[in-house]
C-alpha positions in Angstrom: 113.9 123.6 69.0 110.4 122.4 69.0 107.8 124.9 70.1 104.2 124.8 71.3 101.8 123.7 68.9 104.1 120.3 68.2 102.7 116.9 68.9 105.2 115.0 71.6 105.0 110.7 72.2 104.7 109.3 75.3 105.4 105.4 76.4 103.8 104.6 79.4 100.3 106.2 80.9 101.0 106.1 84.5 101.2 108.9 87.0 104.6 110.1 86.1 103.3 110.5 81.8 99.9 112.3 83.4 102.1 115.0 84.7 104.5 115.4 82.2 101.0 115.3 79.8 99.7 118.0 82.2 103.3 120.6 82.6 103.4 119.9 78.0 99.6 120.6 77.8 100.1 123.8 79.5 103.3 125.0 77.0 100.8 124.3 74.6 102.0 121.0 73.3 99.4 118.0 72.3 100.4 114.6 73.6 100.1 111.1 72.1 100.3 108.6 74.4 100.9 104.5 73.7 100.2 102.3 76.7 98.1 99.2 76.3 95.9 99.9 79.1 92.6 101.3 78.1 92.3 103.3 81.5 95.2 105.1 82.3 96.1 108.2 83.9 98.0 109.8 81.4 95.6 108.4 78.2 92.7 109.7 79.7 93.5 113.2 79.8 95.9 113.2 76.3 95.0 114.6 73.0 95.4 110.9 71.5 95.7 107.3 73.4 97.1 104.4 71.2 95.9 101.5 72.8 98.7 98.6 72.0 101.7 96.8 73.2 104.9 98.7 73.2 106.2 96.6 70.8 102.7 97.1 68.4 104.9 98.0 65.0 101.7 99.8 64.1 101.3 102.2 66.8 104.7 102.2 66.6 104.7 103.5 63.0 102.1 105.9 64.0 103.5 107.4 67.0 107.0 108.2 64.9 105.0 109.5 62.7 102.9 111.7 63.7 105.1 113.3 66.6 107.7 115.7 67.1 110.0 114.0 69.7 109.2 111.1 71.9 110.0 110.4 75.8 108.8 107.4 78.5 107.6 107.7 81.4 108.7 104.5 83.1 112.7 102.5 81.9 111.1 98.9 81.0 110.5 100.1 77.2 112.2 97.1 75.1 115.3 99.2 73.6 113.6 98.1 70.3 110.7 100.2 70.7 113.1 103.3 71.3 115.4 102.2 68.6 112.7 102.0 65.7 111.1 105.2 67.1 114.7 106.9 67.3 115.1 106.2 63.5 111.9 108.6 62.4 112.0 111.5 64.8 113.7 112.7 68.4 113.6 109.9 71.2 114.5 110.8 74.8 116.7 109.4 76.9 118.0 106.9 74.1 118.0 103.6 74.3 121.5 102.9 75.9 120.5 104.8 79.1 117.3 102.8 79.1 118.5 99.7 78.9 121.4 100.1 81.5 119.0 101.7 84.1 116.4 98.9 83.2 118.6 96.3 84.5 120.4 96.0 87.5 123.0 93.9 86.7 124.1 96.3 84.1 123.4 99.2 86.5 125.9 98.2 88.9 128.5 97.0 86.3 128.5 100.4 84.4 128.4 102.4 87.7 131.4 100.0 89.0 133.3 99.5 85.7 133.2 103.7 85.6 134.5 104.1 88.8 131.3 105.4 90.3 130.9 103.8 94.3 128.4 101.4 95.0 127.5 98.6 97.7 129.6 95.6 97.5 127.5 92.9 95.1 127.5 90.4 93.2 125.4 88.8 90.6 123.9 85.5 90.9 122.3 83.9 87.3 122.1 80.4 88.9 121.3 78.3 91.6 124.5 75.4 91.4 127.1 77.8 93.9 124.8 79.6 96.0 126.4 78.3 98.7 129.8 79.4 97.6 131.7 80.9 100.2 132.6 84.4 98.0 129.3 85.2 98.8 129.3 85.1 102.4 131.5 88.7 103.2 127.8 90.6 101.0 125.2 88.7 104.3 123.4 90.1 105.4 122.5 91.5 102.1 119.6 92.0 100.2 118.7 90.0 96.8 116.8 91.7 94.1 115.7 90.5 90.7 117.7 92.2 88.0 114.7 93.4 86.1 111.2 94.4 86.9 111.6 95.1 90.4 110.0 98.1 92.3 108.8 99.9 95.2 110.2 97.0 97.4 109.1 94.1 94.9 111.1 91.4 93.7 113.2 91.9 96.7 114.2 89.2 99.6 116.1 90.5 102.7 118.5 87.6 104.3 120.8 87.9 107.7 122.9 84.7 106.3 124.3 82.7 103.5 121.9 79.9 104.4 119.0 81.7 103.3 120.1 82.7 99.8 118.3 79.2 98.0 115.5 80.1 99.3 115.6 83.4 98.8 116.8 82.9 95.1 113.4 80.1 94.7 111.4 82.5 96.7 112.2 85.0 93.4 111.6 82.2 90.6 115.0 81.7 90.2 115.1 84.9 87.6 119.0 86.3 87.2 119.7 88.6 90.4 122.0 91.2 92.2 122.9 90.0 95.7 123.5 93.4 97.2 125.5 93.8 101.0 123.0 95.5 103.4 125.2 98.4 105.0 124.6 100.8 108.0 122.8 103.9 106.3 122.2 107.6 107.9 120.1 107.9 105.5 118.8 107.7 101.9 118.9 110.9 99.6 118.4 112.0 95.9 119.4 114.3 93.2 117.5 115.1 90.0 118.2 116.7 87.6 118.1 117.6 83.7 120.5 117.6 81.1 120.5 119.2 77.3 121.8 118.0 74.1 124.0 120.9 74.5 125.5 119.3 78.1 123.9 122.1 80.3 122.8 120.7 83.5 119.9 122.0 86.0 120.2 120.8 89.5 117.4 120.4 91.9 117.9 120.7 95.2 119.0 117.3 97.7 115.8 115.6 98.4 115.9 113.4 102.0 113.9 110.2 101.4 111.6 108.0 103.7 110.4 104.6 102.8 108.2 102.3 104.2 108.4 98.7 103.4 110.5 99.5 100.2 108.2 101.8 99.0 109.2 106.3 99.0 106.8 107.4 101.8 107.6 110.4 102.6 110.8 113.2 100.3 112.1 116.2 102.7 113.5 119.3 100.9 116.4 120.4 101.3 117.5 117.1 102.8 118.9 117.2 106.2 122.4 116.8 105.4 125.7 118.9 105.7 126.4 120.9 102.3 129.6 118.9 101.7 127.2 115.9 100.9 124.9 117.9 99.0 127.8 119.6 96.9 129.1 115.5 96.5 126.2 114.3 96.0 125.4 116.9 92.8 128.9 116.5 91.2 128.3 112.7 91.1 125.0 113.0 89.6 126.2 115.3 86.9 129.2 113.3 86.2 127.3 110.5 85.5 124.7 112.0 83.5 128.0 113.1 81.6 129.2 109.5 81.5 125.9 108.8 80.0 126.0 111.1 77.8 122.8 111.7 79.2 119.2 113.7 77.6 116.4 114.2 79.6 115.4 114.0 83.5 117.3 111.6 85.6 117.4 111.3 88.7 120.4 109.3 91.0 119.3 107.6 94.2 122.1 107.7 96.9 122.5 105.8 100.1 124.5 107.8 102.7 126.6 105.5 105.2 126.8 106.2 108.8 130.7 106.8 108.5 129.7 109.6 105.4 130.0 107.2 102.7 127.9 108.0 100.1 126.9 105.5 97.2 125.2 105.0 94.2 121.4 103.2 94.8 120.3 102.9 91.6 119.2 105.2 88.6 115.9 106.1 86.7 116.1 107.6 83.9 112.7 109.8 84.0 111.0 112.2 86.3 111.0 110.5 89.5 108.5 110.2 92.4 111.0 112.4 95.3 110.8 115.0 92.8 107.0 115.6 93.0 107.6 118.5 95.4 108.8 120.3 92.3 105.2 120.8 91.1 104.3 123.4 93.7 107.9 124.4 95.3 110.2 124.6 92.6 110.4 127.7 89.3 110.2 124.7 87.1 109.0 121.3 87.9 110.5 117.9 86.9 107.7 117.5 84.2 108.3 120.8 82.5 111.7 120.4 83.0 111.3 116.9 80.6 109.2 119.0 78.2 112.3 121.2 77.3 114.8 118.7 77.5 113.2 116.9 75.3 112.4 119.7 72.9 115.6 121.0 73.2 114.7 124.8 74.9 116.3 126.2 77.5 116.4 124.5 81.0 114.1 125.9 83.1 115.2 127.2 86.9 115.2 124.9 89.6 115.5 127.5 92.6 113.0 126.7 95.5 110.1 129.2 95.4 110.0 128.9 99.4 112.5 127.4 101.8 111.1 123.9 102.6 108.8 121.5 100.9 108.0 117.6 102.3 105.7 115.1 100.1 103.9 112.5 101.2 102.8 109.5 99.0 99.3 108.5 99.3 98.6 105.2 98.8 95.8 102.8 98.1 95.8 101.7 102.0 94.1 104.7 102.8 90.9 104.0 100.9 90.4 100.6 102.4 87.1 102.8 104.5 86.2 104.5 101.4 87.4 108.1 100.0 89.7 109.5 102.2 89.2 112.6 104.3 90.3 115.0 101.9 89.4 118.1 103.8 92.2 117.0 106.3 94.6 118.2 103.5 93.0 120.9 102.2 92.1 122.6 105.5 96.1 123.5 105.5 96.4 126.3 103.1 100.3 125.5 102.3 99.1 121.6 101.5 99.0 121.3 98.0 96.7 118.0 97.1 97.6 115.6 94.0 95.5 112.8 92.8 96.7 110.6 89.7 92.9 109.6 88.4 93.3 105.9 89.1 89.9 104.3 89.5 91.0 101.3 91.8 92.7 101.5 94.4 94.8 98.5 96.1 97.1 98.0 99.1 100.4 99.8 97.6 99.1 101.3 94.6 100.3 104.9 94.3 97.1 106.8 94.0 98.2 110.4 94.8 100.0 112.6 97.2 100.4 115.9 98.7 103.3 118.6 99.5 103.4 121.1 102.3 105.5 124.1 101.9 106.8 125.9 104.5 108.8 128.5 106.1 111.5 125.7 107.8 111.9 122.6 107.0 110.2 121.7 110.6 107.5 123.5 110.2 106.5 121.4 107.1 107.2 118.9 108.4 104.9 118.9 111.4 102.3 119.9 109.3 102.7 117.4 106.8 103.1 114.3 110.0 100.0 115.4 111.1 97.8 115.5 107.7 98.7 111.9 107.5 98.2 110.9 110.9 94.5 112.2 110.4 94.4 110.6 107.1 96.0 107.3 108.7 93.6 107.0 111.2 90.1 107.5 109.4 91.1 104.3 107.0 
């Protein structure tokens, strides 16, 4: 085990590093952070902020050094970062989870290839058979760039195999997974953590919103019968197992119309639907990464009231200046969270909020309504 007092890496300053920063602050853990922006919400509120590239061998050297164990907040890392750093102390997830979730070309192959059920796909490296008829069974489909894509970026919806050229120029021609579009009921998501000694904490189903590609809105428990939920958790923990899996993952799932349920994608890290954890759950997704990484004993993931919704907030809503924050806080079971970023843009995830609740309506409600107010004053 390592115990308080021990210095823990970080790569990546984001939102997702200032909370896992915050939840290993509080166990009485420093934090060094590496992220090569000199303003970022997790390096302005760690012990120390290397200022580099991820790839800097000196801050590098430094961080696997001078910490304990080392984690990432975000899956582009280069593998060689996490492979040099795994070499001089304890580096979680490790590199071959990375780099499969990284990509989604590997992605689908290693969730296909181990027998785990995803949307018909295929991968398209080159624009000479785009017209090939093999791909016309996957239109309409969806094609997404293989790396660097989120939050509905690097993405191009088409109804027909006539608009995959342009769709493929329309994403610089990078290598790509043309994905079938399917009927969905809905989109859910399971979390949850995994030891070095193969114990597994669940957290509960999350239901997900989005809005133009981007999570607007997690419900919890998700609406959904308990054979999906009780489906949906055994196929998260076998493929953490598959993995062989350390740390906080979390396994997005499209349910079908006919109860189909399928592998999204993966992230390997804390993951925005599980923000309710903060203020709902024993142990939240960030602390939860803390002892996973330290190797202690997983925390409890039981809800501490029945239902808890989050809402996103994002930079939209300061196009008027500050939002109305008092519309939140005037709801004493709205919990409010804002990540420190000093510029807000169209997109940008600046914050959010949670509302607990008695039912799952009742939070609901109340959470609809805060962002309605909040909606309209921007």
């Amino acid at each position: 085990m390592i115990l308080p007092g021990a210095m823990l890496g970080l790569l990546g300053g984001g939102q997702l590093g200032r909370m896992f920063t915050m939840a290993a602050q509080t166990m009485g853990y420093r934090v060094s952070v590496l992220d090569p922006a000199a303003d970022s919400p997790a390096g302005n509120i760690a012990e120390h902020h290397l200022c580099a590239d991820y790839l800097d061998e000196r801050a590098l050297h430094e961080l696997g050094s001078t910490c304990a164990a080392i984690t990432t907040e975000f899956e582009n890392i280069s593998s060689i970062a996490l492979e040099y750093l795994a070499q001089r102390c304890v580096v979680s997830p490790h590199a071959k989870s990375v780099s499969i979730a990284q990509n989604r070309i590997l992605e689908k192959q290693f969730l296909a290839s181990n027998g785990f059920a995803v949307a018909p796909f295929a991968v398209i490296r080159q624009g000479d058979d785009l017209a090939a008829e093999i791909y016309k069974p996957l239109c309409p489909g969806i094609l997404k760039v293989s790396q660097l894509g989120y939050d509905g970026k690097g993405q191009v919806r088409m109804s027909d195999l006539a608009e995959l050229a342009s769709a493929f120029e329309k994403l610089q021609q990078v290598p790509c997974v043309l994905e079938q579009l399917l009927p969905l009921a809905c989109e859910i998501s399971v979390i949850l953590a995994r030891g070095l000694d193969g114990q597994v904490a669940l957290y509960p189903v999350i239901e997900n919103q989005h809005e133009q590609g981007i999570l607007d809105m997690s419900v919890v428990p998700a609406r959904v019968s308990d054979q999906v939920k009780q489906q949906a958790c055994y196929i998260a923990s076998k493929l953490a197992h598959t993995l062989n899996y350390h740390g906080v993952l979390c396994v997005e799932f499209f349910l079908l119309q006919d109860g189909q349920l399928l592998i999204n994608e993966i992230a390997p890290r804390p993951h925005n639907s599980g923000h309710f954890s903060i203020d709902a759950c024993v142990t939240s997704q960030f602390e939860q990464q803390v002892r996973a990484l330290c190797s202690l004993p997983l925390g409890s993931t039981t809800l501490k009231v029945p239902a808890a919704v989050m809402v996103n907030l994002l930079g939209d809503l300061w196009l008027t200046g500050e939002p109305a924050w008092n519309e939140v806080l005037r709801i004493p079971s709205a919990k409010l969270h804002l990540y420190g970023k000093r510029t807000a843009r169209p997109g940008r995830k600046m914050g959010h909020f949670t509302v607990l609740g008695d039912t799952v309506e009742q939070a609901l409600t109340e959470a609809l309504a805060i962002k309605a107010v909040l909606s309209k004053a921007c």
